[in-house]
C-alpha positions as a Markdown table, in Angstrom:
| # | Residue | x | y | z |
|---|---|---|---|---|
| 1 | Unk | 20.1 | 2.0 | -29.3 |
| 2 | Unk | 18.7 | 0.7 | -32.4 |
| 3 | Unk | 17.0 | 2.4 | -35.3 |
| 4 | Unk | 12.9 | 2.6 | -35.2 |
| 5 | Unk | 12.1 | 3.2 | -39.1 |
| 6 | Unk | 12.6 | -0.8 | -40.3 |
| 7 | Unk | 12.8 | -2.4 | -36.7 |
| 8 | Unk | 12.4 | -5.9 | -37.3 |
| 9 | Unk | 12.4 | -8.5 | -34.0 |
| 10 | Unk | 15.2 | -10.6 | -34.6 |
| 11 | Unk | 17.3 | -13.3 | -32.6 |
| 12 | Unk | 19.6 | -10.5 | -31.2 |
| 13 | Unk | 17.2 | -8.4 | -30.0 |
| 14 | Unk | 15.3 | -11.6 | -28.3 |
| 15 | Unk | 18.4 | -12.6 | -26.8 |
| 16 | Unk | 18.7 | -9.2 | -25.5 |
| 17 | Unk | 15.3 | -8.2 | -24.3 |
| 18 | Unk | 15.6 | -11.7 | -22.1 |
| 19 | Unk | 18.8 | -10.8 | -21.0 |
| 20 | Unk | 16.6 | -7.6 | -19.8 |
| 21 | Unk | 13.8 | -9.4 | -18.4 |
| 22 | Unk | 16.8 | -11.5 | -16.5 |
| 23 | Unk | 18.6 | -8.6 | -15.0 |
| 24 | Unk | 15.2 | -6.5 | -14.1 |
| 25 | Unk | 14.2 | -9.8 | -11.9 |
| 26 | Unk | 17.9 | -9.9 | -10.5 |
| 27 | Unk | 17.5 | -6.0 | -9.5 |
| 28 | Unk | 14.1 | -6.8 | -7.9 |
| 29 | Unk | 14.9 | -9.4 | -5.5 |
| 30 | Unk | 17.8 | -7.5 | -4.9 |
| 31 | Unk | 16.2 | -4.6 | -3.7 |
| 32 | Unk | 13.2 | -5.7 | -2.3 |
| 33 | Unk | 13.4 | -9.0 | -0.3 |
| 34 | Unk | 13.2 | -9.2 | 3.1 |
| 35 | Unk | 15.7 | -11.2 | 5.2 |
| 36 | Unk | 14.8 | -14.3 | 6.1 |
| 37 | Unk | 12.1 | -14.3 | 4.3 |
| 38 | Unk | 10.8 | -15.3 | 0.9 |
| 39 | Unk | 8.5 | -12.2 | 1.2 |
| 40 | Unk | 9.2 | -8.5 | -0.3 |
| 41 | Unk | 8.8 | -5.4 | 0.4 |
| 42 | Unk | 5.9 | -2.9 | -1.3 |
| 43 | Unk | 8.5 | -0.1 | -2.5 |
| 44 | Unk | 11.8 | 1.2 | -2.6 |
| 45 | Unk | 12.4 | 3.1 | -1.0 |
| 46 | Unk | 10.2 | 2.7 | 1.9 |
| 47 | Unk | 11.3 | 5.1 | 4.3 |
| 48 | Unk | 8.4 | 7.9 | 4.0 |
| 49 | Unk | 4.4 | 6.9 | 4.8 |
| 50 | Unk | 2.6 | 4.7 | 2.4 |
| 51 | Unk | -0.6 | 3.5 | 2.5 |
| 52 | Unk | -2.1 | 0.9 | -0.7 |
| 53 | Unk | -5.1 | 2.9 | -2.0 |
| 54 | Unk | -6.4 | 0.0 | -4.0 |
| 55 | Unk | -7.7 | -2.4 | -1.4 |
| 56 | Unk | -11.2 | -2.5 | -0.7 |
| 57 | Unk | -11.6 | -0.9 | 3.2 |
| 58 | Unk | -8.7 | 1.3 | 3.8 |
| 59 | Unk | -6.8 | 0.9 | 6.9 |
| 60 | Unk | -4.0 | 3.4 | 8.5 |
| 61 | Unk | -0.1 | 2.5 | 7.8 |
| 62 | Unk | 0.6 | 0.3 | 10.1 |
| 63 | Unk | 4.7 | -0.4 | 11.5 |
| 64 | Unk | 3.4 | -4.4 | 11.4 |
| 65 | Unk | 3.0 | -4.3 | 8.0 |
| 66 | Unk | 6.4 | -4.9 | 6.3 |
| 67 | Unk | 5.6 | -7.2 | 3.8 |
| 68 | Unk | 4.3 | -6.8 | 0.2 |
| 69 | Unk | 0.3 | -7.2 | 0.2 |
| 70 | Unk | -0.7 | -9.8 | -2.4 |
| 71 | Unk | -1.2 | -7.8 | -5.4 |
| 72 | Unk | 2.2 | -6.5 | -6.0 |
| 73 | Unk | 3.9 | -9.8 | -5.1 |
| 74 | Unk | 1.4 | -11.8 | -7.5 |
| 75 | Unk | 3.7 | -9.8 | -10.1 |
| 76 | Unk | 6.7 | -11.7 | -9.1 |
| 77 | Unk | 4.3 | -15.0 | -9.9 |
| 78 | Unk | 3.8 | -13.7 | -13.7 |
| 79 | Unk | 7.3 | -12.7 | -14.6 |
| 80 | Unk | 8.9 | -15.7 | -13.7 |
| 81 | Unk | 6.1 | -17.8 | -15.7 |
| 82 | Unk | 6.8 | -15.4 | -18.2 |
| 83 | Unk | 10.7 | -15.8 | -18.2 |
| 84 | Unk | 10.3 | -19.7 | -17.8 |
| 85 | Unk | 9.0 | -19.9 | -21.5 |
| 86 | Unk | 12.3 | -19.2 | -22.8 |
| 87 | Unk | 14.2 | -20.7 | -19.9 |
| 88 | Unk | 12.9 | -23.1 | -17.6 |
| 89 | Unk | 15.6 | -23.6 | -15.7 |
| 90 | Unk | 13.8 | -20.5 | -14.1 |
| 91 | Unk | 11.3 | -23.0 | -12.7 |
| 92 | Unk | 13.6 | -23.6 | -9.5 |
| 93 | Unk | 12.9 | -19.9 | -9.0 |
| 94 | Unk | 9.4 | -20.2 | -9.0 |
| 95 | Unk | 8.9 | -23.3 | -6.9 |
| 96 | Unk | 11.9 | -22.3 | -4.2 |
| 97 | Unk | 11.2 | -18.7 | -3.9 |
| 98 | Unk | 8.3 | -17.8 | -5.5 |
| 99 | Unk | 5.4 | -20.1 | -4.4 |
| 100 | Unk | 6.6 | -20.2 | -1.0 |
| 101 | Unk | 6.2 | -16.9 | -0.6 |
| 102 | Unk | 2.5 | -17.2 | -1.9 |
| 103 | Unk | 2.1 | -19.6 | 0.4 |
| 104 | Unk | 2.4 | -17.0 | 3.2 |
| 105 | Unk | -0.9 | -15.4 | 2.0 |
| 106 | Unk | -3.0 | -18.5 | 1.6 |
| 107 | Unk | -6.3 | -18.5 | 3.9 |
| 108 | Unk | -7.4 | -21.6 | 5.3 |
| 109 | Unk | -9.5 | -19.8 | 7.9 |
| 110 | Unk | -12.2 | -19.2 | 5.7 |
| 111 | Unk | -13.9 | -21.5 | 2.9 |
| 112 | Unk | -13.7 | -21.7 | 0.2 |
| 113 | Unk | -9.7 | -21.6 | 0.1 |
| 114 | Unk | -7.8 | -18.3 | -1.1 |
| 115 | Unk | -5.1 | -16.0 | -1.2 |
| 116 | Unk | -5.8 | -13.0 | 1.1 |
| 117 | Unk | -4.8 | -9.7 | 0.4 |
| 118 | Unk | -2.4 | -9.8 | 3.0 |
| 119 | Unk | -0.2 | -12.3 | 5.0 |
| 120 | Unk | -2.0 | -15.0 | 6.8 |
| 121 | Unk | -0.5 | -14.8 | 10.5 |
| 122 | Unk | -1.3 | -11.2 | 10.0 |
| 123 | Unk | -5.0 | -10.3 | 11.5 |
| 124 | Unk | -7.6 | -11.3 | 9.2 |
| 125 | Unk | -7.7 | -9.5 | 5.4 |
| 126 | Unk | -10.0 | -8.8 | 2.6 |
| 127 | Unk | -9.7 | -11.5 | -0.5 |
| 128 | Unk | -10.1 | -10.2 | -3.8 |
| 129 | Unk | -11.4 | -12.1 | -6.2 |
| 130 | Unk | -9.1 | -10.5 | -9.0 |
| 131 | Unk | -6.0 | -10.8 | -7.3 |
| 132 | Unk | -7.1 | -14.8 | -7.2 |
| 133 | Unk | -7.5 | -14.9 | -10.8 |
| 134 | Unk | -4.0 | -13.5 | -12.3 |
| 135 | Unk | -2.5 | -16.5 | -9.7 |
| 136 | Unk | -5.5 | -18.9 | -11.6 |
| 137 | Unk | -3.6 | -17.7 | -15.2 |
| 138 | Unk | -0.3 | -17.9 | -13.8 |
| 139 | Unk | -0.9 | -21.4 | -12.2 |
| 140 | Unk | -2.7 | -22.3 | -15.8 |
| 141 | Unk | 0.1 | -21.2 | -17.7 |
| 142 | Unk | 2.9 | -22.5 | -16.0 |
| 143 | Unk | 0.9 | -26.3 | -16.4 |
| 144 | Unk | 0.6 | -26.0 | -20.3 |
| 145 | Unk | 5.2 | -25.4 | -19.6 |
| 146 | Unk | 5.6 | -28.1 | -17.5 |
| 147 | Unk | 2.4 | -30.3 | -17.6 |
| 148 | Unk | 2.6 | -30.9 | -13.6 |
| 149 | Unk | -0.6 | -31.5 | -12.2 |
| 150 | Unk | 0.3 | -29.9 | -9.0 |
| 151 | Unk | -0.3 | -26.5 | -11.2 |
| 152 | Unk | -3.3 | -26.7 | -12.6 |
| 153 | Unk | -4.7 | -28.0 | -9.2 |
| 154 | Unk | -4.1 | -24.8 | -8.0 |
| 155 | Unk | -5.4 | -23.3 | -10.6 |
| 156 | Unk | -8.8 | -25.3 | -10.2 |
| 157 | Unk | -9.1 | -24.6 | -6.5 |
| 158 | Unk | -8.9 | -20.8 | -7.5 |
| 159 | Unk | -11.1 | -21.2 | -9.8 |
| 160 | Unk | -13.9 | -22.9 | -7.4 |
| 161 | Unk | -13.1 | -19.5 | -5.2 |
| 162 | Unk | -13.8 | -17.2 | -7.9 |
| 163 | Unk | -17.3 | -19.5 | -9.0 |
| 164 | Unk | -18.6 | -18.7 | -5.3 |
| 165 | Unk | -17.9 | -14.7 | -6.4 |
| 166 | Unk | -21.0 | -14.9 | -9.0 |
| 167 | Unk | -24.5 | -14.8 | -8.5 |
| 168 | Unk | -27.7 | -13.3 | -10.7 |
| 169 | Unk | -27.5 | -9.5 | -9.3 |
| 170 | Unk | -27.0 | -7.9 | -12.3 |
| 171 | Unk | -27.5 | -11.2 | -13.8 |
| 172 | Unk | -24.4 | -12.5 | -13.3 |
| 173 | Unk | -20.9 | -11.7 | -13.2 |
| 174 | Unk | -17.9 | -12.2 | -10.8 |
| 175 | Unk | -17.6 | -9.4 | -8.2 |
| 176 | Unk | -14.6 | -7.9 | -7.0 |
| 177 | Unk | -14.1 | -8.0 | -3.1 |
| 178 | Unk | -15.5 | -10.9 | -1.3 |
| 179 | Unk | -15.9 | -8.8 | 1.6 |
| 180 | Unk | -17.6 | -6.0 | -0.2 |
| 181 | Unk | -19.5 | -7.0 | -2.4 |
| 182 | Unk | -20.8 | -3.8 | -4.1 |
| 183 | Unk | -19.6 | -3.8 | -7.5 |
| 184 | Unk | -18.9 | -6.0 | -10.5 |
| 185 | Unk | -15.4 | -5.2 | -11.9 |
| 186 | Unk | -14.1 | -5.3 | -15.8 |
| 187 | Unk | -10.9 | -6.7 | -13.5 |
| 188 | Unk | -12.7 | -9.6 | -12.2 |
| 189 | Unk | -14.6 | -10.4 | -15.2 |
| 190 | Unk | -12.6 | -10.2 | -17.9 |
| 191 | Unk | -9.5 | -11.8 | -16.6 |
| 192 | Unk | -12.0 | -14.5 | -15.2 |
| 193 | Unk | -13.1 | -15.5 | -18.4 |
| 194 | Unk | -9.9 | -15.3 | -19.7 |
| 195 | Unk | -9.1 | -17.9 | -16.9 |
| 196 | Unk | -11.8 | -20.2 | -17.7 |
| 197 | Unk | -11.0 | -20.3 | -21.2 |
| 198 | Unk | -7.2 | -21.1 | -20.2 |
| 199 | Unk | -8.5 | -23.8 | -18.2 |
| 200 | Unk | -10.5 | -25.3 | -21.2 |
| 201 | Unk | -7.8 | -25.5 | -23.1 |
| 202 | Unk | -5.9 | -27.0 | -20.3 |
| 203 | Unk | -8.2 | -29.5 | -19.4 |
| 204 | Unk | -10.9 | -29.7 | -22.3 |
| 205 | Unk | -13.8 | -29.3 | -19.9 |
| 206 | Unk | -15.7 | -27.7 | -22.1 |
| 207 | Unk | -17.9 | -26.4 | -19.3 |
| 208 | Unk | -15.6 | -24.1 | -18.4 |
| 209 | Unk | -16.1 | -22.8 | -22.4 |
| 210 | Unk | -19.4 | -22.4 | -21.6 |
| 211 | Unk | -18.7 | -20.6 | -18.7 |
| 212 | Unk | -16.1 | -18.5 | -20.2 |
| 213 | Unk | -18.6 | -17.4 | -23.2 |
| 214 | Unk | -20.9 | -16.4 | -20.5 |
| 215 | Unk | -18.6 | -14.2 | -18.5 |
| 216 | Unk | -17.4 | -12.3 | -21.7 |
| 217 | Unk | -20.8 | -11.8 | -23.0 |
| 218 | Unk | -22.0 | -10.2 | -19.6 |
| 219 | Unk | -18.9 | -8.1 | -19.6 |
| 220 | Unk | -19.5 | -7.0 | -23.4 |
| 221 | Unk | -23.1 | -6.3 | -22.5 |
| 222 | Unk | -22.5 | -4.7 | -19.0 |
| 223 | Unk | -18.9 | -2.5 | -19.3 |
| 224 | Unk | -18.0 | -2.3 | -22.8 |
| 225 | Unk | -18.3 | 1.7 | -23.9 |
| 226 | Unk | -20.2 | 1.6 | -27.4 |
| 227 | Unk | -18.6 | 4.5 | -28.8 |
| 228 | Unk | -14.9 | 3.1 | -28.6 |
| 229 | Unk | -15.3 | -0.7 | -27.9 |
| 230 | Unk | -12.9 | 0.3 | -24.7 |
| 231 | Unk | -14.4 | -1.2 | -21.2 |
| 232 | Unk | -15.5 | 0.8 | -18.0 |
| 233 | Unk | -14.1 | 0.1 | -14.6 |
| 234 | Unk | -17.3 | -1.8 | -12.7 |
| 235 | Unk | -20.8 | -1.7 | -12.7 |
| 236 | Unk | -22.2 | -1.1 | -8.9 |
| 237 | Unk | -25.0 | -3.3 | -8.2 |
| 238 | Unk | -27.6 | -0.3 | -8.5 |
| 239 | Unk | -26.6 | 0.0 | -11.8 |
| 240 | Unk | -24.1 | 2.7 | -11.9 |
| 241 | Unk | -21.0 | 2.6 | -13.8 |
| 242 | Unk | -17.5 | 3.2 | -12.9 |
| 243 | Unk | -16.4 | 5.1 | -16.0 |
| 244 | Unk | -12.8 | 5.0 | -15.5 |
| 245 | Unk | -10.6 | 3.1 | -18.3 |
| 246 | Unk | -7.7 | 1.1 | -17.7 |
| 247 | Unk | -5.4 | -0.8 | -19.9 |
| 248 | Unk | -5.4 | -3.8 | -18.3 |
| 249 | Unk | -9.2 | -4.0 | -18.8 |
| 250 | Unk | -9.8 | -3.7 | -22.2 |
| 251 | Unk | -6.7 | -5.5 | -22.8 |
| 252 | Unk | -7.8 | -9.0 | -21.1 |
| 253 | Unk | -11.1 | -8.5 | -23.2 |
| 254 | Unk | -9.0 | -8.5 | -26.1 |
| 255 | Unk | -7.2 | -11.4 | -24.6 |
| 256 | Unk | -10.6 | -13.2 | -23.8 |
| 257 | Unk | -11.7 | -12.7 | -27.7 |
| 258 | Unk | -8.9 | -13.7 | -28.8 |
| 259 | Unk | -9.0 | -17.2 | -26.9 |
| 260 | Unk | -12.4 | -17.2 | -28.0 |
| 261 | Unk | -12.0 | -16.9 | -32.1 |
| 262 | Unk | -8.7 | -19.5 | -31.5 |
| 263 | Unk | -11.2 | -22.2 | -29.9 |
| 264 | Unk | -14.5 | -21.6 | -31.6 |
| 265 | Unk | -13.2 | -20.1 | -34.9 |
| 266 | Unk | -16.3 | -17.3 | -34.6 |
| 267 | Unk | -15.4 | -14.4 | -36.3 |
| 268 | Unk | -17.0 | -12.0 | -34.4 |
| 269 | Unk | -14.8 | -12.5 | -31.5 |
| 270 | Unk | -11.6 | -11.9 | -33.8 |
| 271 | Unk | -13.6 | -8.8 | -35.0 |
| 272 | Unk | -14.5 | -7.8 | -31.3 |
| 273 | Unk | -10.4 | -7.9 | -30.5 |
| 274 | Unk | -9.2 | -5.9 | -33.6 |
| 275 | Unk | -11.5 | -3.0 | -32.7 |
| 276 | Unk | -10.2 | -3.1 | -29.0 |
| 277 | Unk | -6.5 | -3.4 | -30.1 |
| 278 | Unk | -7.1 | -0.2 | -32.3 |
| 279 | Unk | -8.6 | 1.9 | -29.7 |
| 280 | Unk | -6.1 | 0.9 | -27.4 |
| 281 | Unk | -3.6 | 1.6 | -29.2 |
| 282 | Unk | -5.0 | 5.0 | -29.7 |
| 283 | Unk | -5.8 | 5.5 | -26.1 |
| 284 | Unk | -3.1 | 4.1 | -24.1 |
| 285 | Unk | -0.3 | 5.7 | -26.2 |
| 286 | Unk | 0.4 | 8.7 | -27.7 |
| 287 | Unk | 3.4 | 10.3 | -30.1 |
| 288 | Unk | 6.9 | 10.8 | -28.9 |
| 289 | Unk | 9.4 | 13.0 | -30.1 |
| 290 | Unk | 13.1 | 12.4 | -28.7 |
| 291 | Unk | 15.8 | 14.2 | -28.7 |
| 292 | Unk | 17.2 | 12.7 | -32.3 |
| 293 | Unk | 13.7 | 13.7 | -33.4 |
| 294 | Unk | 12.6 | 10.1 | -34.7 |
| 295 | Unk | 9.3 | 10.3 | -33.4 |
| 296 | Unk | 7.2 | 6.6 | -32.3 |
| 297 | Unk | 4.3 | 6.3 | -30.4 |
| 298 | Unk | 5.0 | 5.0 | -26.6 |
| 299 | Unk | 2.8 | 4.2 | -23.8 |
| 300 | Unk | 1.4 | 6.7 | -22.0 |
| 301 | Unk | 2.2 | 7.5 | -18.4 |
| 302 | Unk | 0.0 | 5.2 | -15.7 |
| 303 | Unk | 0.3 | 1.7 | -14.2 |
| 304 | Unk | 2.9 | -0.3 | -15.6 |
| 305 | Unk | 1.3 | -3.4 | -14.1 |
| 306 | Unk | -1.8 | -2.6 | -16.2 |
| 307 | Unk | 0.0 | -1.8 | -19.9 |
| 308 | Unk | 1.7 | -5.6 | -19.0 |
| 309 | Unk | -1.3 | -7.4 | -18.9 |
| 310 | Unk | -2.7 | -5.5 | -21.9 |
| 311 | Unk | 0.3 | -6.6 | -23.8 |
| 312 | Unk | -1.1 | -10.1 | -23.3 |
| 313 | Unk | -4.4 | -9.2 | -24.8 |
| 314 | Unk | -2.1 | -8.1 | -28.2 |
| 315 | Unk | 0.3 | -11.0 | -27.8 |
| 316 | Unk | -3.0 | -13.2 | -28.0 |
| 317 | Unk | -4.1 | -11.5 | -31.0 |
| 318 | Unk | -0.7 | -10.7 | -33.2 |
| 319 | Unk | -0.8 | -15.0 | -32.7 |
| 320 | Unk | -3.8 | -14.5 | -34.7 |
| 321 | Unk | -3.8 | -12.0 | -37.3 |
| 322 | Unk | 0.4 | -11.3 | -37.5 |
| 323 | Unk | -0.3 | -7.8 | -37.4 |
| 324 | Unk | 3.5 | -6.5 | -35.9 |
| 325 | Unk | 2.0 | -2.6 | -35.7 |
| 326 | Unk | 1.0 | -2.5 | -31.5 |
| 327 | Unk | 3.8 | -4.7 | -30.6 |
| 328 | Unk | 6.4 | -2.9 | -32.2 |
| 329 | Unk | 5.3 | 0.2 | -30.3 |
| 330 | Unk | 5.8 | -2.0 | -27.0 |
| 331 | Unk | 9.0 | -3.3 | -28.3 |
| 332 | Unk | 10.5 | 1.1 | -29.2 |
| 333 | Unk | 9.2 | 2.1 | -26.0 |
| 334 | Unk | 10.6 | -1.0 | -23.7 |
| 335 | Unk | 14.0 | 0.0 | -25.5 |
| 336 | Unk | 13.6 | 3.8 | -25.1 |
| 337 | Unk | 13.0 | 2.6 | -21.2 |
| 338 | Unk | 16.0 | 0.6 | -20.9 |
| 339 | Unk | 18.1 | 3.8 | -21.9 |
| 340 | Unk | 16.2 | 6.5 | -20.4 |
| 341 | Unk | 14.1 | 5.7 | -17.6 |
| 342 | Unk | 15.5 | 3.5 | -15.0 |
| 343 | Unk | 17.7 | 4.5 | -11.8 |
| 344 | Unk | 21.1 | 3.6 | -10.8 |
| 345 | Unk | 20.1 | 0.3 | -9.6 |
| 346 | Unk | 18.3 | -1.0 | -12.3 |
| 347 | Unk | 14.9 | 0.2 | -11.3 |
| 348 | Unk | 12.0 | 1.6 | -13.6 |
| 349 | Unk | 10.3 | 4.7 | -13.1 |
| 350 | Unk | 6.3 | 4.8 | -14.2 |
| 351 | Unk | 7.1 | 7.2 | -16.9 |
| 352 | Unk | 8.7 | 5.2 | -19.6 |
| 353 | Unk | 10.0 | 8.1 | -21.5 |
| 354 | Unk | 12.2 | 8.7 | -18.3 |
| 355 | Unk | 10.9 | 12.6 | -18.2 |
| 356 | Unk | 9.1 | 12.6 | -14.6 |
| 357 | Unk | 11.6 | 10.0 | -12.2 |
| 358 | Unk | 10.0 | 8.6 | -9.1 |
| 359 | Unk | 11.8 | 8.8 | -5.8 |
| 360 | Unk | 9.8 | 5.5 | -4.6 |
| 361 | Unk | 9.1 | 2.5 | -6.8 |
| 362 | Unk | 6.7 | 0.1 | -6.6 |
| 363 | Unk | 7.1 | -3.5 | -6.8 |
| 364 | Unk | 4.7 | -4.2 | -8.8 |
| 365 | Unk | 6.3 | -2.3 | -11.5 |
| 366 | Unk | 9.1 | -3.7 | -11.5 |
| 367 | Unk | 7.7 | -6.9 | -11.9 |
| 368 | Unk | 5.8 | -5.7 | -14.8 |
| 369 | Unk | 8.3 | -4.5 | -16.2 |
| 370 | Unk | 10.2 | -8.2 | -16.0 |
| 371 | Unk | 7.2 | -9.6 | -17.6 |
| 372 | Unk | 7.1 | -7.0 | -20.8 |
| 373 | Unk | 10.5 | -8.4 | -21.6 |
| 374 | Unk | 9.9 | -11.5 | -21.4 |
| 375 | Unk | 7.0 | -11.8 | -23.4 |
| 376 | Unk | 8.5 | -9.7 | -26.4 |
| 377 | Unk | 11.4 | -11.7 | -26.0 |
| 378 | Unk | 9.6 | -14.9 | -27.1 |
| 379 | Unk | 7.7 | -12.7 | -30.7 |
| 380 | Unk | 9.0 | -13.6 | -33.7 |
């Protein structure tokens, strides 16, 4: 374990936290492929009831349901992208494992063309619009490694699928369920423009900047909280909002203003992501005394998936402004994790100061997890 007071990200400790990232993906497929398959499993261990309580219509636990639903396997997608940025030999991992198993959850029954929620040969399934977007960015991303059109087709197509999700109620914005359309989501919207903006840079079709501007502004205007620059869950279409705050929100509008400031040099979007990285910082973690009593602050307790993809929102912005503070944090708590909160097989528990352990884990963390090291692996 290495000291916290002068912690400086050097070669070693890159080397190392890819080495992590590595292991953490070998410990996954481990422990939760299925046989003959390239599909995984939602959690280990799986023995007890579990239903998903974040789809859209909830359905009872059924024994035909063995696979992974989209989400958490979508993780799988982003940590191998991320791990292919220092090593692309890990391409053959995406393309012979990875994507075939997305494959199994791409709908061609109904137009336009998207991933479903659930395995295709399964009974029909609700598509969310969000869970098409993080495959957009991960399909974008992977391009600007490789530059193989194959990619960003894919990302186009998803990107046609999300444009059919936004219409004037409310005056725009992308909505969350295509099945249940009810409610305007800070996870649709803000990861959405994040995609288009990806895209523009990608392809220099600058009416996806237009359309990316758009998106964020209607997000700002619609789900931002004025007194803390954080951003609400959704807006329902009678106005309401959803006042619950997640990292992974106001971390991909961070992302998105980051984009913004690095492709229309417009201060005010650097401005707009400084103020979120603060109070995200101050909301998402909190102090942490160990045992040696060298105290740092660490992420909170929640969603792993969603303190990931608000790392790429201060990734994004330390590019800009070289300001080491919130990714140090990130980088003490990973190592704390590595130490003190993972089981005998290699597996993370949600509570990254290793206090509360979970007897089931979720893929999705897991995968998070992956991508957290690989992305710090790559800061300088």
């Amino acid at each position: 374990m290495f000291g916290y007071k002068n912690y400086h990200v050097e070669a070693e400790y890159n080397n190392q936290f890819l080495e992590r990232a590595e292991q953490t993906l070998d410990s996954l497929y481990s422990n939760y492929s299925c046989k003959g398959t390239f599909l995984l499993r939602e959690n280990y261990s799986s023995k007890d009831n579990y239903t998903a309580t974040y789809l859209a219509s909830q359905r009872p636990k059924s024994p035909n349901n063995p696979y992974s639903y989209l989400w958490p396997y979508s993780g799988t997608f982003s940590a191998v992208s991320a791990i292919m940025s220092s090593d692309i030999n890990y391409k053959k991992i995406l393309d012979r494992k990875v994507l075939p198993g997305l494959d199994e959850y791409y709908d061609k029954k109904r137009k336009p063309y998207a991933y479903s929620s659930y395995i295709s040969s399964a009974p029909l399934s609700d598509r969310f619009y969000d869970d098409n977007i993080w495959l957009g960015i991960d399909y974008t991303d992977v391009y600007m490694l490789t530059h193989e059109s194959k990619y960003i087709t894919k990302a186009r197509d998803i990107w046609n699928y999300i444009e059919s999700g936004i219409d004037e109620e409310l005056g725009g914005g992308i909505y969350w369920c295509e099945q249940k359309k009810e409610s305007k989501n800070t996870c649709s919207n803000a990861p959405g423009t994040v995609l288009a903006l990806k895209l523009f840079i990608a392809t220099n079709d600058s009416s996806l900047l237009i359309k990316g501007e758009r998106l964020y502004e209607w997000t700002k205007s619609h789900l931002q909280d004025q007194n803390d620059d954080l951003y609400f869950d959704n807006i329902g279409l009678s106005g309401k909002i959803g006042k619950a705050k997640y990292a992974y929100n106001s971390g991909q509008m961070m992302q998105a203003a980051s984009l913004l400031y690095k492709v229309t040099s417009k201060k005010k979007y650097l401005d707009d992501a400084q103020r979120i990285a603060a109070s995200c910082y101050q909301y998402f973690f909190t102090e942490f005394l160990p045992m040696n009593g060298i105290s740092f602050r660490i992420l909170k307790k929640g969603d792993i998936w969603f303190s990931a993809v608000m790392l790429r929102g201060f990734i994004e912005l330390y590019h800009i402004d070289r300001n080491k503070t919130y990714l140090n944090s990130f980088i003490k708590t990973l190592d704390w994790a590595w130490e003190k909160a993972r089981d005998e097989k290699g597996l993370f528990y949600t509570d990254l100061s290793g206090r509360v352990k979970d007897n089931r884990k979720w893929l999705l963390t897991q995968a998070a997890m992956v991508e957290m090291y690989a992305r710090l692996a790559k800061i300088e």
